[in-house]
NULO-85436 format. One line per field, with one value per residue (C-alpha): residue number from 0; residue in three letters; x, y, z. Coordinates in pm, whole numbers, padded with zeros to 5 digits. Layout:
<nodes>
num (NUM	...)
residuo (Ala	...)
X (X	...)
Y (Y	...)
Z (Z	...)
</nodes>
This chain:
<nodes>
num (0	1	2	3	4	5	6	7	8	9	10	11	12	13	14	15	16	17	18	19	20	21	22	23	24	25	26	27	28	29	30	31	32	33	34	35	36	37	38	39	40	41	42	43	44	45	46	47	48	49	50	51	52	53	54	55	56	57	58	59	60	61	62	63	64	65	66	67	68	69	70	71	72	73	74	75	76	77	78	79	80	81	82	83	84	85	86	87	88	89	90	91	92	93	94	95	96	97	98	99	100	101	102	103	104	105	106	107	108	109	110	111	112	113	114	115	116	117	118	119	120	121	122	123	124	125	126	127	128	129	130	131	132	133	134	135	136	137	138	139	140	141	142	143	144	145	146	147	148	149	150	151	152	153	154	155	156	157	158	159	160	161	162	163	164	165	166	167	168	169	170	171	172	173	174	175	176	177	178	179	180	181	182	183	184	185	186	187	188	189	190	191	192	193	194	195	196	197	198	199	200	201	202	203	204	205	206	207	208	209	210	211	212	213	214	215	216	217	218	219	220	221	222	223	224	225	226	227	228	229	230	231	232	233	234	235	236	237	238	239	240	241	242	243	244	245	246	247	248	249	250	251	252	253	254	255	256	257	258	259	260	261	262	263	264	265	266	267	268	269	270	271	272	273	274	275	276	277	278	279	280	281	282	283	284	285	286	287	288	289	290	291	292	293	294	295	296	297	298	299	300	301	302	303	304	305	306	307	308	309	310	311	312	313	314	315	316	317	318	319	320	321	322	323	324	325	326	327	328	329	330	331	332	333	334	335	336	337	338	339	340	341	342	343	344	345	346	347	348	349	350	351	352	353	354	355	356	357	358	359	360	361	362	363	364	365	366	367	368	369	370	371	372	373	374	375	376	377	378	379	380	381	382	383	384	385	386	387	388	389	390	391	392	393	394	395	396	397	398	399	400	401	402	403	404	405	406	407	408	409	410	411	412	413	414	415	416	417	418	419	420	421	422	423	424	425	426	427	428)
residuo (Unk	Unk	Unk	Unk	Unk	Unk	Unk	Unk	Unk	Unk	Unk	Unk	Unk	Unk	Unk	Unk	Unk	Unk	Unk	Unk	Unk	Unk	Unk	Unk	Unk	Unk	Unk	Unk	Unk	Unk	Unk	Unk	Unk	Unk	Unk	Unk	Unk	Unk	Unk	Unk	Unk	Unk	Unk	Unk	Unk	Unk	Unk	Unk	Unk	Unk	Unk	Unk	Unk	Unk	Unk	Unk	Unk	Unk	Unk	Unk	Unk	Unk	Unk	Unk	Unk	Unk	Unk	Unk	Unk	Unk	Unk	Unk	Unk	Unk	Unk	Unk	Unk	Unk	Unk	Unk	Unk	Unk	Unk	Unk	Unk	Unk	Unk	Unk	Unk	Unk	Unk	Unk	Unk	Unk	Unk	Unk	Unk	Unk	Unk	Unk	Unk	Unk	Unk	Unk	Unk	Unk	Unk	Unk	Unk	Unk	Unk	Unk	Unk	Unk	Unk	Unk	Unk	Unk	Unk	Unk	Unk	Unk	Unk	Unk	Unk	Unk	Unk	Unk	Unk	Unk	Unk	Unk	Unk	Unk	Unk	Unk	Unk	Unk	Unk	Unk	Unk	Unk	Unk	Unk	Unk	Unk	Unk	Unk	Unk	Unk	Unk	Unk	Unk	Unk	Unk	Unk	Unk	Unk	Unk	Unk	Unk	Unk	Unk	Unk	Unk	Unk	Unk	Unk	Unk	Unk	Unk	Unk	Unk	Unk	Unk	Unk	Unk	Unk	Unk	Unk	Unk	Unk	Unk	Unk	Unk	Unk	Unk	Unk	Unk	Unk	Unk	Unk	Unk	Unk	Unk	Unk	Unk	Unk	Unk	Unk	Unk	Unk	Unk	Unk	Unk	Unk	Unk	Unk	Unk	Unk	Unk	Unk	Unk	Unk	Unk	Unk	Unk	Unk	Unk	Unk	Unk	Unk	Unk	Unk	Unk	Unk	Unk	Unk	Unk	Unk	Unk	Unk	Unk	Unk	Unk	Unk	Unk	Unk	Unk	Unk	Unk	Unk	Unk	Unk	Unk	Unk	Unk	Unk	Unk	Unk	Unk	Unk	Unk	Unk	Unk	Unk	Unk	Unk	Unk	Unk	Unk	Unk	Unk	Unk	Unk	Unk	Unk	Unk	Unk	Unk	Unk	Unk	Unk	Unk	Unk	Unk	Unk	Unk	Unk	Unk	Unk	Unk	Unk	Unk	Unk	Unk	Unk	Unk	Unk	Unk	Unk	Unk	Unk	Unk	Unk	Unk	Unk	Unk	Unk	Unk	Unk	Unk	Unk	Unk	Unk	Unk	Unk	Unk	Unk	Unk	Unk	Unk	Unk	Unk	Unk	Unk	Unk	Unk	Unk	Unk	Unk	Unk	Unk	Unk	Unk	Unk	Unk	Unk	Unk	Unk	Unk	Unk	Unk	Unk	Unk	Unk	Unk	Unk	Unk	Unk	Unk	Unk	Unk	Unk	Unk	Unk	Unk	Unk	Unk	Unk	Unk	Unk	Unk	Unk	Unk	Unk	Unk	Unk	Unk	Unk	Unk	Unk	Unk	Unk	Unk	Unk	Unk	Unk	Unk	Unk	Unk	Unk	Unk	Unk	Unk	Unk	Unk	Unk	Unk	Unk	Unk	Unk	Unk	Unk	Unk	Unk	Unk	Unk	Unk	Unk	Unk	Unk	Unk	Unk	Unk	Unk	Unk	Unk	Unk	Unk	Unk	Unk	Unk	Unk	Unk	Unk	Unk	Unk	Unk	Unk	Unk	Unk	Unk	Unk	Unk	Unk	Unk	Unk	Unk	Unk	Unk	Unk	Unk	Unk	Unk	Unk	Unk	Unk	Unk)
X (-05330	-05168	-04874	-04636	-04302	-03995	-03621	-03366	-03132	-03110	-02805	-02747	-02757	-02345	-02330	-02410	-02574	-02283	-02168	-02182	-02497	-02690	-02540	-02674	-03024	-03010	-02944	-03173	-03446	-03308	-03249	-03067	-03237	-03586	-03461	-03309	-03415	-03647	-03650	-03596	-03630	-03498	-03610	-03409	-03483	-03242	-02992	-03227	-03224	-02949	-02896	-02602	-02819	-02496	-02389	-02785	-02758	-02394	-02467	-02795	-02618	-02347	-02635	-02858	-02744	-02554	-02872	-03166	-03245	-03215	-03165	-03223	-03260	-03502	-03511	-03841	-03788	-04140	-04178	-03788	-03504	-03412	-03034	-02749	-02552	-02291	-02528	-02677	-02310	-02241	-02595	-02540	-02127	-02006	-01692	-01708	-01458	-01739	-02055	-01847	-01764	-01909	-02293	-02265	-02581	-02778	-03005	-03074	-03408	-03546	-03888	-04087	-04423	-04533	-04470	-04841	-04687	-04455	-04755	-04941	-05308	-05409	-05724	-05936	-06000	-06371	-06503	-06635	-06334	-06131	-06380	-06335	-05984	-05963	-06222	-06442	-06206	-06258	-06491	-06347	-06239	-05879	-05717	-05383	-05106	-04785	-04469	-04557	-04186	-04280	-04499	-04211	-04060	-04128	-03995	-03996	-03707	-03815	-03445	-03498	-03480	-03759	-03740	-04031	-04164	-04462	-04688	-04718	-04584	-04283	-04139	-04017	-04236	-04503	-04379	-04105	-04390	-04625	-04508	-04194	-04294	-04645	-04860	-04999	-05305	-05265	-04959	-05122	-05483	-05242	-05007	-05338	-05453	-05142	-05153	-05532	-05435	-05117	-04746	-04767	-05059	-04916	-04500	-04352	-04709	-04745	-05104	-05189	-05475	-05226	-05016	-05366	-05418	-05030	-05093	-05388	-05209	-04957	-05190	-05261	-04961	-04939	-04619	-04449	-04278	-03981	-03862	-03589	-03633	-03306	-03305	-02947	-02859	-02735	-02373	-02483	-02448	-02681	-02937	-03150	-03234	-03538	-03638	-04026	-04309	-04362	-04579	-04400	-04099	-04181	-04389	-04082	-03838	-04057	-04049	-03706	-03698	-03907	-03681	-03344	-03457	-03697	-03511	-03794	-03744	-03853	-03960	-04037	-03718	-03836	-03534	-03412	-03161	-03233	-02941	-03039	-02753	-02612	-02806	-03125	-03077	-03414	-03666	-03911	-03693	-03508	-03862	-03767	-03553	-03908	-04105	-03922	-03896	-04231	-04353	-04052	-04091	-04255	-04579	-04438	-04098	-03889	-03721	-03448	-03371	-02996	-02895	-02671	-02647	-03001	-03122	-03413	-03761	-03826	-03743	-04062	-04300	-04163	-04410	-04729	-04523	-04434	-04836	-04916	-04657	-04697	-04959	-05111	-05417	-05678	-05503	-05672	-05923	-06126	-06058	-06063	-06261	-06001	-05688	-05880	-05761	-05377	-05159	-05325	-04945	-04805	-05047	-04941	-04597	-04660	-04844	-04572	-04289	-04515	-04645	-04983	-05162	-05528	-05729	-05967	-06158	-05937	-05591	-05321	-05197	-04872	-04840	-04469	-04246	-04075	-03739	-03551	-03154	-03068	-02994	-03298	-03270	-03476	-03753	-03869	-03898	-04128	-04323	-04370	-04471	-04136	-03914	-03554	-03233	-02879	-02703	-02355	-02461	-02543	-02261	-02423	-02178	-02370	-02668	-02491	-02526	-02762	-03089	-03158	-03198	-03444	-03258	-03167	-02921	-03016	-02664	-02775	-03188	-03425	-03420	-03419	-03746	-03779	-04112	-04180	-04170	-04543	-04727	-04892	-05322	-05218	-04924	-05133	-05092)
Y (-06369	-06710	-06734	-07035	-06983	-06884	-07008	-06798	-06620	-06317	-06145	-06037	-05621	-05685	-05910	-06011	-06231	-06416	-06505	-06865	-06862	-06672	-07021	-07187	-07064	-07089	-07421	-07542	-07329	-07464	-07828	-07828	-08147	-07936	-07689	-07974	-07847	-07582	-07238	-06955	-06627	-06455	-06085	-05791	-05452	-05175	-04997	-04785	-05028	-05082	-05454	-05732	-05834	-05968	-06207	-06347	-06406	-06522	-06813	-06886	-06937	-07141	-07342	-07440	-07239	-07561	-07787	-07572	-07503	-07107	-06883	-06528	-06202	-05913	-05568	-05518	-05125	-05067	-04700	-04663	-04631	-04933	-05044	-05079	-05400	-05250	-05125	-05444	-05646	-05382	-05430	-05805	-05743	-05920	-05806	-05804	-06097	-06267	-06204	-06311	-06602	-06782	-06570	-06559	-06781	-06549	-06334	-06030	-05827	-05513	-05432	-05271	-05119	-04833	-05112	-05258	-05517	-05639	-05689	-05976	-05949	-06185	-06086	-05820	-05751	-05673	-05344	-05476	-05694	-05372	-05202	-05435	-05436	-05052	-05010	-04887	-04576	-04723	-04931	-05028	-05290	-05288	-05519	-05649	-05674	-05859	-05854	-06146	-06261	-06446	-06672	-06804	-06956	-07244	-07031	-06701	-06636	-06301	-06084	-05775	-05569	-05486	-05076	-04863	-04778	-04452	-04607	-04983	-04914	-05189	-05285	-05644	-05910	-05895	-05574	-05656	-05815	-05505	-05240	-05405	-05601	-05474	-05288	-04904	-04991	-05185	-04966	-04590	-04739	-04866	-04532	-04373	-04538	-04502	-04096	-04073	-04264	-04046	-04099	-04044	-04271	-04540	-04540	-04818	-04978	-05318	-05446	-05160	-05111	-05118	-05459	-05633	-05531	-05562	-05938	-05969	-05917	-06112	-06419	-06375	-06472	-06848	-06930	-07059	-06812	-06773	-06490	-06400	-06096	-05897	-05620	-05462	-05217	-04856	-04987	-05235	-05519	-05797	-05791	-06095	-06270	-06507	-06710	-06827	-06718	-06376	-06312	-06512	-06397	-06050	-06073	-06175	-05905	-05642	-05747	-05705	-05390	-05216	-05213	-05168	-04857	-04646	-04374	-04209	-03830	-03658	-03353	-03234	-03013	-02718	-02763	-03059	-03114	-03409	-03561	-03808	-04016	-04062	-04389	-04178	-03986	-03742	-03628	-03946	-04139	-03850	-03782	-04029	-03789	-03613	-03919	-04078	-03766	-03585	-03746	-03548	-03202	-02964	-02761	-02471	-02621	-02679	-02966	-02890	-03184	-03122	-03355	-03123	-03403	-03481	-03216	-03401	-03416	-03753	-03889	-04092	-03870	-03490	-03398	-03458	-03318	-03013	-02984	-03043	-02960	-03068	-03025	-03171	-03489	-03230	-02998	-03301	-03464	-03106	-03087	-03441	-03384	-03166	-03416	-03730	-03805	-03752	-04118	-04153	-04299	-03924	-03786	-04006	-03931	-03530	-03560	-03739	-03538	-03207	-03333	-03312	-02984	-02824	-02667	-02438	-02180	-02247	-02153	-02428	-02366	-02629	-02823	-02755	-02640	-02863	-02696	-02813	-02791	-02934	-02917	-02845	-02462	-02198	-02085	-02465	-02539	-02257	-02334	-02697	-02512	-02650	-02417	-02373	-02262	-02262	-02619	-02434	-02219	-02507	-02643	-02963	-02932	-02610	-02814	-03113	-03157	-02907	-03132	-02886	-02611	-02789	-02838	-03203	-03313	-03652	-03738	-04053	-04014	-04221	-04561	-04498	-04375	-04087	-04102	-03914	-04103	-03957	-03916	-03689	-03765	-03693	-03987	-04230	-04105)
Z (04340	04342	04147	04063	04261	04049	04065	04166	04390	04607	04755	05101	05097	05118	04808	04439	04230	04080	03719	03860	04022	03686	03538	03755	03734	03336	03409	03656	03411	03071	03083	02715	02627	02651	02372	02118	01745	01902	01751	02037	02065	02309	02359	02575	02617	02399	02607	02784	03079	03335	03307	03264	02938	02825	03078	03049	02660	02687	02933	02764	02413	02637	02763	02481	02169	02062	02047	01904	01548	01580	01885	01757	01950	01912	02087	02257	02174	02219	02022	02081	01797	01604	01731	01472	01465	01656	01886	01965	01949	02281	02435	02458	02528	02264	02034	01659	01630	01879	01637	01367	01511	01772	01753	01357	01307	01560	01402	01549	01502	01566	01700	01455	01659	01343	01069	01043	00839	01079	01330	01393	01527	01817	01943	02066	02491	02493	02652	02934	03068	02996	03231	03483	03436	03476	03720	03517	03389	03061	02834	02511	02285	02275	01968	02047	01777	01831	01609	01375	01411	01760	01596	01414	01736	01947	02289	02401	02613	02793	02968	03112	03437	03674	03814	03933	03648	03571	03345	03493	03852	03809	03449	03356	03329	03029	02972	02719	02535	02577	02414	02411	02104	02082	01839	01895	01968	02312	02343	02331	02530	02846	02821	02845	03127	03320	03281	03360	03693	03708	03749	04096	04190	03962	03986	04247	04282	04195	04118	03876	03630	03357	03538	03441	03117	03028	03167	02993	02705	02789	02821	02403	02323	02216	02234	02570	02756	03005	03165	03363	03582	03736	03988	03963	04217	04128	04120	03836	04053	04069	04363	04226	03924	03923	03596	03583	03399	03324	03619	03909	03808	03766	04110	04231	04127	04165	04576	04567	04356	04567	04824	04647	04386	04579	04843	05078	05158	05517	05327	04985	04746	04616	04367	04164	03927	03793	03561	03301	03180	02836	02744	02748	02414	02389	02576	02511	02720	02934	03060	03380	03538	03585	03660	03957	04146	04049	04419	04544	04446	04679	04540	04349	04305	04037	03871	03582	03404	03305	03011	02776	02535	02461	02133	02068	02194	02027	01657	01616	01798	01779	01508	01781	02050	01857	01791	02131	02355	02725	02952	03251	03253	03291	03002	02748	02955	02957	02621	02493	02129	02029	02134	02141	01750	01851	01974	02315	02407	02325	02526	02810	02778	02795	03111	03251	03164	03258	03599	03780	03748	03684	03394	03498	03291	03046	03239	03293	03656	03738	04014	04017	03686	03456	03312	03020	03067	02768	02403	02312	02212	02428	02141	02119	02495	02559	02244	02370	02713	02929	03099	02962	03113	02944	03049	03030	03311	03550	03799	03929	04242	04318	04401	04624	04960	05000	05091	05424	05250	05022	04670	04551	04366	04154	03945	03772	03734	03582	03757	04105	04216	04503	04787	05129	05359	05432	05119	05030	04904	04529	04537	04743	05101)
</nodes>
């Protein structure tokens, strides 16, 4: 695949992007005369992503926000929580004194994916291109919704990060627009996908089944688009930024991000603790600590995902999950008329979090356990079919340094993703 080449920059392993050269690239991408009276909507993910989303939407306001007719901002939440005011004054680093001052005629916007209203429908992708864009896994029309808001605008401005990622294989890109502003239905169909392919077979690849439909998607949407695609580095810094369309520069970030975010291992862990951070806030999201290390952990192992601070399983989708709990592919694929009717994107997201695994004769067998060290209390973990164990009797320094004797310690999970360094046949080897 050809692809148009994007502008930007990349650091040297020893250095940064810089503040000067991200105003740079704005620049050389957004000629200000090109955005005089336009209306522009620039959309960034919610503060689930690692990303210096402020410094973007700061020098993009400095560059054209005098000269166009409206530069709002919406949250590509995709099935996330909506974000306060406050919430979204800290995602784009602004003060109050700032948003009631300088960004006081920027709107900003929620995502709102389960408000049919809100939606916008652009089109349908017939059965059989979705069969040829899933190899064949799949032959179905898939209608594609959009928040109705972008059709307001004369430019998309797309800001986001590009990591390994377990349903798509890299984020960024089209991604923000699908399900970052998407409908459910294109939403749960590619979740779907992503889980019958499996995490492992899917995470840190680039060309994926679900890449092509996501782009497909992406292609519906009518009104111009630029994105600018970051890869920050585990320290935050800024290892390159490239602005293009949503495919070159995705293509391009997602080069560079597979060398800066995935570690290779000699030799599987037959123990991980697995620390989710503070901006993931319930299980929907905390799931990465499982799905960047699932390639990791050894066959009978276990991985405890310590988060003491997350009580949730998930706001919007607890109810299924309660119902459901989590189970491997084959737990629902053997069983499909009796799950089939559930939100195929829930479905996804329990595979994911419980791993790979069989269902034979009607008896679940585990690749490798799943434990819950959390706030979620005992009674519900096992109902939901997740290990527990008490997060006040877990010492993360008890696990450190201790990679010979086959137990990992992972104190900021969910973005970095973890390979052998031979693979084994599930994960692509």
């Amino acid at each position: 695949m050809t692809l148009p080449a994007p502008l930007g920059f990349r650091a040297a392993p020893d250095a940064a992007v810089s503040p000067a050269q991200v105003a740079q690239l704005v620049a050389d991408a957004c000629p200000a005369k090109d955005y005089l009276g336009r209306r522009v909507l620039l959309i960034v993910p919610d503060g689930t992503r690692t990303a210096p989303v402020g410094l973007l939407f700061q020098t993009l306001f400095a560059q054209f926000g005098g000269v166009t007719a409206a530069l709002d901002v919406m949250i590509a939440l995709g099935t996330h929580q909506p974000m306060s005011e406050a919430a979204i004054c800290g995602r784009l680093e602004i003060s109050e004194a700032d948003r009631a001052g300088r960004y006081r005629g920027v709107r900003f916007l929620n995502h709102e994916w389960d408000n049919p209203a809100a939606l916008r429908e652009l089109g349908t992708i017939p059965a059989a291109e979705i069969s040829a864009l899933t190899d064949g896994r799949f032959a179905m029309d898939v209608p594609v919704h959009v928040n109705r808001r972008l059709l307001d605008y004369d430019q998309l401005v797309i800001v986001g990060p590009v990591f390994p990622h377990e349903v798509v294989g890299f984020s960024g890109g089209n991604k923000y627009l699908f399900p970052g502003v998407g409908g459910p239905a294109i939403l749960n169909f590619f979740h779907w996908l992503g889980a019958v392919v499996t995490n492992p077979m899917i995470i840190g690849n680039k060309w994926t089944p679900v890449r092509r439909v996501v782009d497909r998607a992406g292609a519906m949407v009518p009104v111009p688009k630029l994105c600018f695609a970051l890869v920050v580095r585990p320290d935050k810094s800024l290892a390159a930024a490239y602005a293009g369309t949503p495919e070159s520069a995705w293509d391009a970030a997602s080069e560079v991000s597979r060398e800066v975010h995935i570690t290779r291992k000699p030799r599987p862990f037959r123990t991980i603790l697995s620390c989710a951070p503070p901006m993931y806030d319930e299980l929907w999201t905390g799931g990465k600590a499982m799905y960047k290390l699932e390639p990791v952990l050894a066959d009978g192992g276990e991985l405890i995902i310590h988060a003491p601070h997350i009580t949730e399983i998930s706001v919007a989708h607890g109810r299924v999950l309660r119902e459901v709990g989590y189970h491997c592919r084959d737990f629902f694929l053997k069983q499909w008329d009796r799950y089939k009717h559930h939100p195929w994107g829930v479905l996804a997201h329990s595979c994911h979090v419980y791993g790979l695994g069989t269902y034979e004769g009607g008896v679940e067998t585990p690749r490798a356990r799943v434990t819950l060290a959390t706030g979620i209390p005992e009674e519900l973990c096992r109902r939901i079919n997740l290990g527990y164990r008490d997060p006040a009797s877990i010492r993360p320094e008890d696990f450190a340094h201790r990679e010979e004797e086959g137990v990992l310690l992972v104190p900021k999970a969910g973005e970095m993703l973890f390979h052998l360094e031979q693979k084994p046949a599930w994960a692509g080897g």
